[in-house]
C-alpha atoms as a printed R data frame, in Angstrom:
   type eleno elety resid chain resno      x      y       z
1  ATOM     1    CA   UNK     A     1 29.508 62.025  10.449
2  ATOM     2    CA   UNK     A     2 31.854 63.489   7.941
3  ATOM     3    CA   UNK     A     3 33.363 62.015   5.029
4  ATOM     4    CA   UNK     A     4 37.027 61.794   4.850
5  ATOM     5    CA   UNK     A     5 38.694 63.923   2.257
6  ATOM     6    CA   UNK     A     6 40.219 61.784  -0.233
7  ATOM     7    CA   UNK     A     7 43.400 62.852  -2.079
8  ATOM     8    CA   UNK     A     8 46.105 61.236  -4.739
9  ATOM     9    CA   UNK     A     9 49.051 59.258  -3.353
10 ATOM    10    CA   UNK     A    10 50.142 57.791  -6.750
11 ATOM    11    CA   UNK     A    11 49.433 57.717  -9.994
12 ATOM    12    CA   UNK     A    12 50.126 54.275 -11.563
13 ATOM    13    CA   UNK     A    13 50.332 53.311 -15.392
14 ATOM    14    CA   UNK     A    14 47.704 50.460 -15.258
15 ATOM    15    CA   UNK     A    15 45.464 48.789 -13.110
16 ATOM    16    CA   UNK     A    16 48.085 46.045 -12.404
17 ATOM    17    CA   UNK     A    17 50.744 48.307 -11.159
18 ATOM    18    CA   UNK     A    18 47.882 50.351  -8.859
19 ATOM    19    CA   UNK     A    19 46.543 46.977  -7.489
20 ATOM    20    CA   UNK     A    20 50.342 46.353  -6.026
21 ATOM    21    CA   UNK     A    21 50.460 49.433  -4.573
22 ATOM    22    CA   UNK     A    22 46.834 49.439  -3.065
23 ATOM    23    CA   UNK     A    23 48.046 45.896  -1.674
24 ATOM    24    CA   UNK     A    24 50.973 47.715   0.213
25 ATOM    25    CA   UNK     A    25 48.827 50.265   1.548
26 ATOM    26    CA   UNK     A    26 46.384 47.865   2.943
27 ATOM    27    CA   UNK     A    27 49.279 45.381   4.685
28 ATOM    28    CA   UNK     A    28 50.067 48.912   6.840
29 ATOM    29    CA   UNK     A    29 46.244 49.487   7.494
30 ATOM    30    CA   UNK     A    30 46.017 52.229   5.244
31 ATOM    31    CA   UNK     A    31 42.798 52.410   3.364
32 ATOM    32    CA   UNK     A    32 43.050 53.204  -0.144
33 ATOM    33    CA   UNK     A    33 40.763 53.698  -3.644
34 ATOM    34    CA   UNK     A    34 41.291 52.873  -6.869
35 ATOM    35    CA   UNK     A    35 40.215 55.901  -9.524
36 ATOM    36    CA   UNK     A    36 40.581 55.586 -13.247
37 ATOM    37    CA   UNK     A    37 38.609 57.625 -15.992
38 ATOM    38    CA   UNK     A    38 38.750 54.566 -18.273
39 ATOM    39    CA   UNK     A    39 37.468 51.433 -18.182
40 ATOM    40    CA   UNK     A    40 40.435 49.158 -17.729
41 ATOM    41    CA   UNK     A    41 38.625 46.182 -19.590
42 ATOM    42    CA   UNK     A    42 38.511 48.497 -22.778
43 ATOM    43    CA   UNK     A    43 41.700 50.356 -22.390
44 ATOM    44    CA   UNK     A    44 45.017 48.510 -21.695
45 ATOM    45    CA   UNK     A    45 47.119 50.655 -22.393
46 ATOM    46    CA   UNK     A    46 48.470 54.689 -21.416
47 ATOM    47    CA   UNK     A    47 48.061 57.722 -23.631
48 ATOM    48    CA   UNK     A    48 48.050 60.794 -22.618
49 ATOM    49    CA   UNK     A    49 46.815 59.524 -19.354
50 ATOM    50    CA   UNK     A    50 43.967 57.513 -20.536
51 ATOM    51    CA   UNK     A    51 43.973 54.330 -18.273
52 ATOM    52    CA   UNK     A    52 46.146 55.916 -15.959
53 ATOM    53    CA   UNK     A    53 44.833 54.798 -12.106
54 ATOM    54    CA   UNK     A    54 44.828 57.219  -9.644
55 ATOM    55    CA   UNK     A    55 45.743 55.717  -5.981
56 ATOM    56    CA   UNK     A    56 43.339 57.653  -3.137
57 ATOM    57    CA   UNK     A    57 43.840 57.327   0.406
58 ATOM    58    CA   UNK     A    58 42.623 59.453   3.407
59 ATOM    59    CA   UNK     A    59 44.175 63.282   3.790
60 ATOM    60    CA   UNK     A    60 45.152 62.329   6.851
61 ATOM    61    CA   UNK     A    61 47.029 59.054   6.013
62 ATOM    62    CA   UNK     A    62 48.487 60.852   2.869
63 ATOM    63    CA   UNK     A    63 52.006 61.801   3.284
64 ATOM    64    CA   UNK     A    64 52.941 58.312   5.199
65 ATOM    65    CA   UNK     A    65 50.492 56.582   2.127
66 ATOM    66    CA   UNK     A    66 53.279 58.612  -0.240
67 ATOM    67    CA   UNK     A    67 56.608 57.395   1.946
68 ATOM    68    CA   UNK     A    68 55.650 53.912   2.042
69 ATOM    69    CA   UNK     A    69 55.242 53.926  -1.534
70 ATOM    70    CA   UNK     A    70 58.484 56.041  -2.208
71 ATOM    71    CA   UNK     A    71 60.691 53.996   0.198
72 ATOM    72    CA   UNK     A    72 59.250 50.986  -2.069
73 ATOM    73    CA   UNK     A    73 58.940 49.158   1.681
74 ATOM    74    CA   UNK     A    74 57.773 45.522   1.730
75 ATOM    75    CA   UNK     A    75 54.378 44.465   3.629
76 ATOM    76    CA   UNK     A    76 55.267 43.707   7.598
77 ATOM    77    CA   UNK     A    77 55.620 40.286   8.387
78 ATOM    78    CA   UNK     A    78 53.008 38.158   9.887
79 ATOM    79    CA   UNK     A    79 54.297 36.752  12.840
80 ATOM    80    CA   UNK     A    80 51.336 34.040  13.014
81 ATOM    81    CA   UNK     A    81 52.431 32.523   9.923
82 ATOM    82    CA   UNK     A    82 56.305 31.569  10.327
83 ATOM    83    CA   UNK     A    83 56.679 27.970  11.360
């Protein structure tokens, strides 16, 4: 089998801000990776890109990955859960 090619849909500030947008991705079934070359419990902070986290998703999920996140869209609605 071969291994999806992974490639950078954002590029968020801290883990926090990564972790909402992974969240998104995931409520529109889009599988997603969190990369950071720092460890977050050590580094809190950006400089010069340390503690930056890099958002990866799937080549071929990319580009609607990168409109969700631009339109800013909300998570669809769960029908099961309205009363």
């Amino acid at each position: 089998m071969t291994e999806a090619k992974l490639v950078e849909v954002y590029r968020a500030t801290n883990m926090m801000e990564a972790q909402v947008i992974k969240s998104l991705l995931d409520s529109y079934g889009i599988p997603s990776i969190l990369e950071s070359n720092a460890s977050p419990s050590i580094l809190n902070i950006t400089v010069d890109g340390l503690g930056e986290v890099r958002v990866m998703a799937r080549e071929s999920r990319a580009a609607e990955a990168r409109k969700l996140i631009h339109n800013g869209k909300t998570p669809p609605k769960d029908e099961s859960q309205e009363e």
